[in-house]
DRENTORKOL-3810 file (N, C-alpha, C; in nm, 4 decimals):
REM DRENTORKOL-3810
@n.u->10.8390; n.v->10.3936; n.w->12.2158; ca.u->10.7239; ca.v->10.4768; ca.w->12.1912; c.u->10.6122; c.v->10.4375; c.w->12.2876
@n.u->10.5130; n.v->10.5304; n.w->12.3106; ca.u->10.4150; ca.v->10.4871; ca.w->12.4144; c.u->10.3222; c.v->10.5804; c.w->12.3099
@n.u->10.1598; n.v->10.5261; n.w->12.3640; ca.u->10.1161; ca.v->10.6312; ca.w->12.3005; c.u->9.9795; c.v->10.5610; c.w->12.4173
@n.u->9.8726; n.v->10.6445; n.w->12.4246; ca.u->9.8006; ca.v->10.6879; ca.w->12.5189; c.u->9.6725; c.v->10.7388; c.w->12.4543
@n.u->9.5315; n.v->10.7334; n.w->12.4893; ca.u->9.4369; ca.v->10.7912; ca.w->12.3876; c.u->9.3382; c.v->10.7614; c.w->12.5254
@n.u->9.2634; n.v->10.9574; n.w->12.4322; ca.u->9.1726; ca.v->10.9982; ca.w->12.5714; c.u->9.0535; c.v->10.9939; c.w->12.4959
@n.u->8.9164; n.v->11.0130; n.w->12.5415; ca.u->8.8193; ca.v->11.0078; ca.w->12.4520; c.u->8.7520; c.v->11.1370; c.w->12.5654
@n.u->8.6786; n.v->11.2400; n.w->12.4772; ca.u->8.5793; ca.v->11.3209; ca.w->12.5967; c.u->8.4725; c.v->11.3710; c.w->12.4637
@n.u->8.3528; n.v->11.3198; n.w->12.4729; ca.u->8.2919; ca.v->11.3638; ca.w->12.4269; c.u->8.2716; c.v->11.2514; c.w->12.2874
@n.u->8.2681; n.v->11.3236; n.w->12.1500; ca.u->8.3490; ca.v->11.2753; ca.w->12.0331; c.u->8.4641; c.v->11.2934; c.w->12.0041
@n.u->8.5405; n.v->11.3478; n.w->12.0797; ca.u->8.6694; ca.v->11.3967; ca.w->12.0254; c.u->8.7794; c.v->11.2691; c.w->12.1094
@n.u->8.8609; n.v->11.2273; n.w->12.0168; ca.u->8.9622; ca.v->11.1217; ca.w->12.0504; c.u->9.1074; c.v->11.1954; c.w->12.0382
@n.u->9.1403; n.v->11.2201; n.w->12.1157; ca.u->9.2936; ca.v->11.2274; ca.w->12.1903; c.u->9.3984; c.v->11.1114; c.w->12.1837
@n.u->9.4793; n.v->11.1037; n.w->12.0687; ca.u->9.5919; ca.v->10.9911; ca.w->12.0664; c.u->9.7429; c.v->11.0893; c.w->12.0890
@n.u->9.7927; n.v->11.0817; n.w->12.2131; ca.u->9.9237; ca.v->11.0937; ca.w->12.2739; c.u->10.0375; c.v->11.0117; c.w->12.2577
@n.u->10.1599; n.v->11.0570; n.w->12.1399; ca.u->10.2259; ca.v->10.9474; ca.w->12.1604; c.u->10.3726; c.v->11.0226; c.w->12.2279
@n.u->10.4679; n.v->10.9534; n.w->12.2471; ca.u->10.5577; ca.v->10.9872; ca.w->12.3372; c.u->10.6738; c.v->10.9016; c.w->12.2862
@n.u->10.7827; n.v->10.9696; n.w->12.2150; ca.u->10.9057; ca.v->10.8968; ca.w->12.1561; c.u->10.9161; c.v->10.9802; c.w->12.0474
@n.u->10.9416; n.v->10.8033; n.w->11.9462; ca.u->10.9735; ca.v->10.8369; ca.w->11.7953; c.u->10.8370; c.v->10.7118; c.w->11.7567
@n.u->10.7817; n.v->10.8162; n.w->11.6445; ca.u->10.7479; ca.v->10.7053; ca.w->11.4796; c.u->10.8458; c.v->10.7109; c.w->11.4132
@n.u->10.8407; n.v->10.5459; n.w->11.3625; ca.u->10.9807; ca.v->10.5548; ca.w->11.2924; c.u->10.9320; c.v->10.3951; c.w->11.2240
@n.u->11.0020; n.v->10.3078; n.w->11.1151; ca.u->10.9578; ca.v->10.1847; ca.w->11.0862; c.u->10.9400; c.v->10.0956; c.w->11.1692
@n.u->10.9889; n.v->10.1039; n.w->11.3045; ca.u->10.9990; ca.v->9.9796; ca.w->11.4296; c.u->10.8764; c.v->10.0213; c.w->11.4694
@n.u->10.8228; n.v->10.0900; n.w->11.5163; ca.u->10.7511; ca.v->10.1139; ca.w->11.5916; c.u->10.5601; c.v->10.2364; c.w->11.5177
@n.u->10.5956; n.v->10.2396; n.w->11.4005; ca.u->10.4227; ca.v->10.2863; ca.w->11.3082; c.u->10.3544; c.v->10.1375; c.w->11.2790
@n.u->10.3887; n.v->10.0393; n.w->11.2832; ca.u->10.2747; ca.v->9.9445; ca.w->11.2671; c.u->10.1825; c.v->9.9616; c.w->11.4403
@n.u->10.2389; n.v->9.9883; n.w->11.5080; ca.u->10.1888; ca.v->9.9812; ca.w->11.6973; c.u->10.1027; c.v->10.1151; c.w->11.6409
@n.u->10.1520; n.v->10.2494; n.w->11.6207; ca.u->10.0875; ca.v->10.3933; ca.w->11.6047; c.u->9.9663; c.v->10.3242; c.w->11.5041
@n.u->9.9743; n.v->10.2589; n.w->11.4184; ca.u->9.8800; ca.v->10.2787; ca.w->11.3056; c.u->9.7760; c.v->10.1310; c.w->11.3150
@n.u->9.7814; n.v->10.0492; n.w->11.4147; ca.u->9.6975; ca.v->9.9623; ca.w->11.5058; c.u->9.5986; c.v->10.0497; c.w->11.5568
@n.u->9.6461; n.v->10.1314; n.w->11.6515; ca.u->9.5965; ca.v->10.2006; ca.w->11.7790; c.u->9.5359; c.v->10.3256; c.w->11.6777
@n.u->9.5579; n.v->10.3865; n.w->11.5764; ca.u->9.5012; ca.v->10.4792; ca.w->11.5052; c.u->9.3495; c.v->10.4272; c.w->11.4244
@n.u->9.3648; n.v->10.2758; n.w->11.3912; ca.u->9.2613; ca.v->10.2435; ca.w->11.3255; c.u->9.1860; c.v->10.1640; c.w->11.4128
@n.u->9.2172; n.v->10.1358; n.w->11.5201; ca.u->9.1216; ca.v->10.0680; ca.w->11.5938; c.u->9.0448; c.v->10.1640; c.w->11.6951
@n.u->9.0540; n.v->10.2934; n.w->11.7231; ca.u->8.9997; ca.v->10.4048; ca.w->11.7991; c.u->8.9506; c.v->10.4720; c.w->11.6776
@n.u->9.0265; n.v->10.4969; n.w->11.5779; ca.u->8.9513; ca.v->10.6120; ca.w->11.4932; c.u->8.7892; c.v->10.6347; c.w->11.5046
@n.u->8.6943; n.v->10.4908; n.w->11.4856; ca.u->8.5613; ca.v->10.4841; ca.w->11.4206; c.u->8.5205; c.v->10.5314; c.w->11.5954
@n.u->8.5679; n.v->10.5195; n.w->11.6568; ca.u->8.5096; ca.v->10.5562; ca.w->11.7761; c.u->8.4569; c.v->10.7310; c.w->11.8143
@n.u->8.4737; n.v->10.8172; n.w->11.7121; ca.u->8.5362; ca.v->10.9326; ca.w->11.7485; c.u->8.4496; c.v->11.0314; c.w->11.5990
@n.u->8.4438; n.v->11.1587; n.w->11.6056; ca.u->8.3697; ca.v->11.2612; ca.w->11.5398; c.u->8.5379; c.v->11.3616; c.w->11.4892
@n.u->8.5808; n.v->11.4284; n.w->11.5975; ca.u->8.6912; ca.v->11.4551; ca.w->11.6301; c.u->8.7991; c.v->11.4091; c.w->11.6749
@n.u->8.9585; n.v->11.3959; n.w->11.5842; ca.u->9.0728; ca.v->11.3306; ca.w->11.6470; c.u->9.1899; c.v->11.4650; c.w->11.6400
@n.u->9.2383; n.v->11.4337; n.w->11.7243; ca.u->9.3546; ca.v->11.5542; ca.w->11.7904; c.u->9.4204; c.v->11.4849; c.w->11.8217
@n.u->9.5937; n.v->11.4281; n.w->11.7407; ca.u->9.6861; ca.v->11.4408; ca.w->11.7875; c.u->9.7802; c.v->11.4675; c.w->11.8731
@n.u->9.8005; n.v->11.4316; n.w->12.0158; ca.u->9.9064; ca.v->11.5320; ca.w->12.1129; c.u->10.0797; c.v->11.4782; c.w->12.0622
@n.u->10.1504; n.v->11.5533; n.w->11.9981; ca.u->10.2975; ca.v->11.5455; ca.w->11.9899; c.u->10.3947; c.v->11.6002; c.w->12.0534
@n.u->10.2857; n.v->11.6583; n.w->12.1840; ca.u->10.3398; ca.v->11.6974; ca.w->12.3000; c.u->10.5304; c.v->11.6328; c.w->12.3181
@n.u->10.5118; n.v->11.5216; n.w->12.3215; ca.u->10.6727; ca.v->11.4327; ca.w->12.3816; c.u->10.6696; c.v->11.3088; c.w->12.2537
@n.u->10.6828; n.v->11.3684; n.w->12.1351; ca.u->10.7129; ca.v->11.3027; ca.w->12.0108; c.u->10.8305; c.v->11.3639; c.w->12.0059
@n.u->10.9534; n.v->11.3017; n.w->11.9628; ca.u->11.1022; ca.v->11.3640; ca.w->11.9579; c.u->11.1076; c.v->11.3772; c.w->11.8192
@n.u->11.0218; n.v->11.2082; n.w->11.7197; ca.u->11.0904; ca.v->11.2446; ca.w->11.5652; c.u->10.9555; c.v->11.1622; c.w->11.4807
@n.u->10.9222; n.v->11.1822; n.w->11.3729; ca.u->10.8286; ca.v->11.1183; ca.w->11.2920; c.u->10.9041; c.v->11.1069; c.w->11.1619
@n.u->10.8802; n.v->10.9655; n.w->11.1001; ca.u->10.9187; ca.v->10.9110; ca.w->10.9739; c.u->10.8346; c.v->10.9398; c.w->10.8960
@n.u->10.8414; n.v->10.8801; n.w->10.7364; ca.u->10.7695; ca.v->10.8380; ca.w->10.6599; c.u->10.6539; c.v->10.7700; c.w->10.6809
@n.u->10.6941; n.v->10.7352; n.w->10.7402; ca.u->10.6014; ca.v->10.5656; ca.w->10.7916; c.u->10.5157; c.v->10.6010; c.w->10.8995
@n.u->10.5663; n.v->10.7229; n.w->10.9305; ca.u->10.4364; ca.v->10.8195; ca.w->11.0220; c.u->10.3895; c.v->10.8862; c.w->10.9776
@n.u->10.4012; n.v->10.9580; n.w->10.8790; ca.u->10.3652; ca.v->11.0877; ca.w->10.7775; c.u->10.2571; c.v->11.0018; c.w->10.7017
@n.u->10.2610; n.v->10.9103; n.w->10.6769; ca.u->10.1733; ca.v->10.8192; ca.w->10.5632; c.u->10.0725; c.v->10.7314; c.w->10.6627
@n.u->10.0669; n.v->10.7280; n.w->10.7897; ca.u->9.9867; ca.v->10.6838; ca.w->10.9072; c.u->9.8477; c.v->10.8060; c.w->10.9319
@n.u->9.9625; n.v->10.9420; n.w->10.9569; ca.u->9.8559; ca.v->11.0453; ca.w->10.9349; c.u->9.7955; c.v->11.0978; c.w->10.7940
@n.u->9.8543; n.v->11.0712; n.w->10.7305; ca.u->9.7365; ca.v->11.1230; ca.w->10.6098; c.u->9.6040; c.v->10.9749; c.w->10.5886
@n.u->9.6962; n.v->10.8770; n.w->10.5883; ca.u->9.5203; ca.v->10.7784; ca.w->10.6320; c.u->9.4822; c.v->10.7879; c.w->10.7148
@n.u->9.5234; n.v->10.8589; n.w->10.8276; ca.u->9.4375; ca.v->10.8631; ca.w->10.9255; c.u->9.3149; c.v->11.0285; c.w->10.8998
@n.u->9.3427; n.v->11.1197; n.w->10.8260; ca.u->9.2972; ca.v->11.1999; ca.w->10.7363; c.u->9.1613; c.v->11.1591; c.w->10.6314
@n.u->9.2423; n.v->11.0749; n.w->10.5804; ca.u->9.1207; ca.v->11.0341; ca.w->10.4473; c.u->9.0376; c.v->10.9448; c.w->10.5305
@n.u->9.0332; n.v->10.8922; n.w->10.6639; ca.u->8.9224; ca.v->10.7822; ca.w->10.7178; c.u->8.8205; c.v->10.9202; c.w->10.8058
@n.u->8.8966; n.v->11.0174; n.w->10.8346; ca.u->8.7834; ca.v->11.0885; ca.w->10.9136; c.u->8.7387; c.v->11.1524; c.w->10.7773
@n.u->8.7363; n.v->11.1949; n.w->10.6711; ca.u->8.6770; ca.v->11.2437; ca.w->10.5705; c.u->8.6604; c.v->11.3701; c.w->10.5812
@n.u->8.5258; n.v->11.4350; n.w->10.6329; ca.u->8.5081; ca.v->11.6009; ca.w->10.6632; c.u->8.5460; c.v->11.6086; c.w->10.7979
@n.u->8.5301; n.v->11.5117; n.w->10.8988; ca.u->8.5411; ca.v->11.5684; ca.w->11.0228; c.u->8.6773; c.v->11.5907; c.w->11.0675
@n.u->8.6883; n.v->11.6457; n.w->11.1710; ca.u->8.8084; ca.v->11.7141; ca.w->11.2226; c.u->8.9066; c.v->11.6803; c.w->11.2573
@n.u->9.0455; n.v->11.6735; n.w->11.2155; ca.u->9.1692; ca.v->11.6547; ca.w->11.2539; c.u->9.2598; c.v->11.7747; c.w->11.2965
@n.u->9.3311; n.v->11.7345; n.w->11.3565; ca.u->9.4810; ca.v->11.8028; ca.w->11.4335; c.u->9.5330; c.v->11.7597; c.w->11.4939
@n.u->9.6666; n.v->11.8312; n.w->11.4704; ca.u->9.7902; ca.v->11.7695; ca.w->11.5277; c.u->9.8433; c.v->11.9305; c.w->11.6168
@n.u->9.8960; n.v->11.8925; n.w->11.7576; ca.u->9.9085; ca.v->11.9903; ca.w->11.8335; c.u->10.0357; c.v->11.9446; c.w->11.9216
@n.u->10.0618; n.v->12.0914; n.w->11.9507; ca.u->10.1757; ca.v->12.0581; ca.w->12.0932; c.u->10.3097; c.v->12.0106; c.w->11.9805
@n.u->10.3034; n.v->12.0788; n.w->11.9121; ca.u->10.4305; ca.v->12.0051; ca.w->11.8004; c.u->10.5806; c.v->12.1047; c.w->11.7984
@n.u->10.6500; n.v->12.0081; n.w->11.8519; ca.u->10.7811; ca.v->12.0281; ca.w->11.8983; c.u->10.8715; c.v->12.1284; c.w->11.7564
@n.u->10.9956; n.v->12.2226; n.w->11.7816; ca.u->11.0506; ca.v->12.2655; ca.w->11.6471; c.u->11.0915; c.v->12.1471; c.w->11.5575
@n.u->11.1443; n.v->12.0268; n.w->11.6089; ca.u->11.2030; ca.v->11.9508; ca.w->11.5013; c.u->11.1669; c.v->11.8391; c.w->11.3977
@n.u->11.0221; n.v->11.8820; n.w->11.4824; ca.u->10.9085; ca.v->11.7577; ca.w->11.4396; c.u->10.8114; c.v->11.8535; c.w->11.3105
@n.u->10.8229; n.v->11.9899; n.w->11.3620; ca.u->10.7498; ca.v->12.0840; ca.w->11.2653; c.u->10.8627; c.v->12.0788; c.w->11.1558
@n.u->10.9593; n.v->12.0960; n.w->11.1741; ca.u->11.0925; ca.v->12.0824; ca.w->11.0704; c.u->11.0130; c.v->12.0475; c.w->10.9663
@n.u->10.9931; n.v->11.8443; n.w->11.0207; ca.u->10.9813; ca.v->11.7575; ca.w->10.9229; c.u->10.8525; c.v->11.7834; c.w->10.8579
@n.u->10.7212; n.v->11.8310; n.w->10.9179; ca.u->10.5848; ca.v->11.8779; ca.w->10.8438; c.u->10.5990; c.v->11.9544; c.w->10.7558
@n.u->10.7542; n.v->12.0950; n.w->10.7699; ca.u->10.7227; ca.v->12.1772; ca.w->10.6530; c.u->10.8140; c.v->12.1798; c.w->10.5585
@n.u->10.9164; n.v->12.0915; n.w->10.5987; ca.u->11.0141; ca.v->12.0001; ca.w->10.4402; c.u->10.9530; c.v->11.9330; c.w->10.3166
@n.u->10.8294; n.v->11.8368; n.w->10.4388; ca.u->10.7608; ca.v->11.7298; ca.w->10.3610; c.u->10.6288; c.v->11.8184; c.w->10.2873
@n.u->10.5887; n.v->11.9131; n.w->10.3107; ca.u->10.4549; ca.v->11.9782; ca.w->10.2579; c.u->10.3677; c.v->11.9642; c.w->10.3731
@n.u->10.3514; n.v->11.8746; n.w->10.4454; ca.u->10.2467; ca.v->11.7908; ca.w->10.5419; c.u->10.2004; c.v->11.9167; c.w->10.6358
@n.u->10.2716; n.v->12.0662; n.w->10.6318; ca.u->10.2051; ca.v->12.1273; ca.w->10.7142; c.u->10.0980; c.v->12.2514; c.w->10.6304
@n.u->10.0697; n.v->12.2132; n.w->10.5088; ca.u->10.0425; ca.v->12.2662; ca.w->10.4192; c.u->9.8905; c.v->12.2055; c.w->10.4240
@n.u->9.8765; n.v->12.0641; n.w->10.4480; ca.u->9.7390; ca.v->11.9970; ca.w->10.4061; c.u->9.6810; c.v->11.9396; c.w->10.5402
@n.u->9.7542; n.v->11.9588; n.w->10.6572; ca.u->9.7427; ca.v->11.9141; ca.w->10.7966; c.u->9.7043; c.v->12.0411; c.w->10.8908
@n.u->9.6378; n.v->12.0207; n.w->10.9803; ca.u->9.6443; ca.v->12.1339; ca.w->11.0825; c.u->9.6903; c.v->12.0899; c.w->11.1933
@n.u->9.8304; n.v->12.1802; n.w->11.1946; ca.u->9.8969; ca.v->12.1629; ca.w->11.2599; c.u->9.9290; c.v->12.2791; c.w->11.3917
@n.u->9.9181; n.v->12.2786; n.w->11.5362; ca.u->9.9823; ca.v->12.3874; ca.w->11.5870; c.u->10.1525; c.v->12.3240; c.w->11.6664
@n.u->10.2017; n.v->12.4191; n.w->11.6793; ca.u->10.3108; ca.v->12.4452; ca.w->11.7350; c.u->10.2623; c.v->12.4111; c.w->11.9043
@n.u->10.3717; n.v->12.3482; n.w->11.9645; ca.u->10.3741; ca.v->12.3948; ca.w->12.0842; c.u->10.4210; c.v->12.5210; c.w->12.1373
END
């Protein structure tokens, strides 16, 4: 996994590239809470995310309840990764776009 984070403005850009999965969401959810407070707006790129776990699904919803009112999304989201958002409900309480 790689993941990458842009900042322009208030808005924080976290890019990750692979899989979340149990090996590798403690690294995603480091890098999620140590940029979050930095930021007004966070946007997701899942641009070159292949697969997300549990253990990622439960990364983004705290990462949800720490921005409170302000703005989240998740974008650039692959068919098999949306799969898993609208099995789990997660595309129901998330804003999510499609790539």
């Amino acid at each position: 996994m790689k993941i990458k984070t842009a900042k322009s403005n208030n808005t924080l850009t976290i890019s990750v590239e692979g899989k979340i999965d149990s090996a590798t969401a403690p690294e995603f959810e480091s890098t999620v809470k140590k940029e979050i407070s930095k930021c007004s707006d966070l946007v997701f790129d899942f641009k070159k995310l292949d697969y997300i776990s549990s253990a990622g699904l439960r990364i983004l919803l705290g990462a949800q309840k720490l921005m409170g009112g302000h703005a989240m999304k998740v974008v650039n989201v692959n068919d098999s990764v949306y799969e898993i958002f609208e099995i789990t409900g997660f595309s129901l309480i998330l804003d999510i776009k499609k790539a």
